[in-house]
C-alpha positions in Angstrom: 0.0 0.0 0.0 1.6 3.7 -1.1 2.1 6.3 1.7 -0.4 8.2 0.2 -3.4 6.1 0.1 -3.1 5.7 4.1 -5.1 8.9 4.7 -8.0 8.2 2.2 -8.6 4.7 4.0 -8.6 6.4 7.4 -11.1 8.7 6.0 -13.0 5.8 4.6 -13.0 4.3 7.6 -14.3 7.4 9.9 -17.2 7.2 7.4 -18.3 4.0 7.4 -18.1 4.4 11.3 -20.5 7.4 10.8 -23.3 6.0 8.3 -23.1 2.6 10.5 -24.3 5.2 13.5 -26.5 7.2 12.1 -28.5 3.9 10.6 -28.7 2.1 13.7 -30.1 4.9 15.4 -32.4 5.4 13.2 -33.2 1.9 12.8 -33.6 1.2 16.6 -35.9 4.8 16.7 -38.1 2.7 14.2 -38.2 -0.3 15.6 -39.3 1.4 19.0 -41.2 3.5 17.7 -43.4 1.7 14.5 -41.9 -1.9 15.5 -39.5 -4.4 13.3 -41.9 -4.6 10.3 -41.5 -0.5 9.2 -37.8 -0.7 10.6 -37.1 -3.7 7.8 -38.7 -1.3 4.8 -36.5 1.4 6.5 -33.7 -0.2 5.9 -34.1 -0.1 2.3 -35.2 3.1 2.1 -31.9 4.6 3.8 -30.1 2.3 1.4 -31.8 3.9 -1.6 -31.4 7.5 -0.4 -28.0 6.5 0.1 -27.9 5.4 -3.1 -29.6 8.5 -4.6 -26.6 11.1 -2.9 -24.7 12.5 -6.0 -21.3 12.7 -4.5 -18.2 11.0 -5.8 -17.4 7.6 -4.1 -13.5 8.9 -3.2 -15.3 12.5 -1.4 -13.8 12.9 2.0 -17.6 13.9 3.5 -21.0 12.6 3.1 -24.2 13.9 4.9 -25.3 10.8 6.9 -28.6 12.5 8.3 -29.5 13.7 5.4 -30.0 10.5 4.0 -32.2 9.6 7.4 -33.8 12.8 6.7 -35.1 11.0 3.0 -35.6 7.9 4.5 -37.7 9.6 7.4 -40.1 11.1 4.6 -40.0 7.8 3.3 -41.3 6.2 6.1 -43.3 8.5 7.3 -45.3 8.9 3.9 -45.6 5.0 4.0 -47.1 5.3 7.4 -49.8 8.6 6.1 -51.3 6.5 3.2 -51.9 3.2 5.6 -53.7 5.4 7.9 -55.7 7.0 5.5 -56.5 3.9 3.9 -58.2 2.7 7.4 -55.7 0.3 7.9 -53.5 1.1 11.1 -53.3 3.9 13.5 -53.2 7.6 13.1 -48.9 8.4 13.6 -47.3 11.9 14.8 -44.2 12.0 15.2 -41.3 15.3 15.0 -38.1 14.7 12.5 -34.8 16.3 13.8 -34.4 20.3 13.0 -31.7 21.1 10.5 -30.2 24.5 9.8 -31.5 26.0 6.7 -27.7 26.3 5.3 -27.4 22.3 5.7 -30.4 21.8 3.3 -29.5 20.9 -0.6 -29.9 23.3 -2.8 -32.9 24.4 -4.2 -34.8 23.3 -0.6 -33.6 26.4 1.4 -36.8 28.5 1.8 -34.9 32.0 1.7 -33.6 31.9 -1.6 
């Protein structure tokens, strides 16, 4: 292994440290919240907001709650149309406050 590579695998590293986190708390939240059957889907949808980020697989950052962010819509739109369907319970529930600068662009509500 080169000299130089060592820094980009420690980075690598820190980050898969980070988005192993930020899933399993959002997974356990779920699964206290909603139980294991919406904490399963959830776990695809982080994977497919994860997979829907458009930064370069070598960047040295990636915004871990901001894919919990998309999977928390994801969940909690699944959650809206069983309970107006009649099927299930009526569920309110608060997602985590983010700073208007940390939202993607073309989200900010100033601009």
């Amino acid at each position: 292994m080169q000299q130089s590579e060592l820094p980009f695998n420690s980075l690598c590293t820190t980050q898969i440290h980070l988005a192993e986190r930020e899933l399993s708390t959002f997974l356990a939240a779920v699964v206290q919240l909603f139980g294991a059957d919406q904490a399963r889907l959830s776990i695809e949808d982080w994977l497919n907001e994860l997979e829907l980020m458009d930064i370069s697989p070598r960047s040295t950052r990636r915004d871990w709650r901001t894919i919990t962010i998309g999977a928390s819509v994801r969940l909690a739109n699944r959650l809206n149309v069983r309970s107006q369907g009649g099927h299930g319970r009526t569920v309110s529930f608060t997602l985590p406050v983010c700073r208007e600068s940390s939202l993607p662009a073309g989200l900010n509500t100033t601009s």
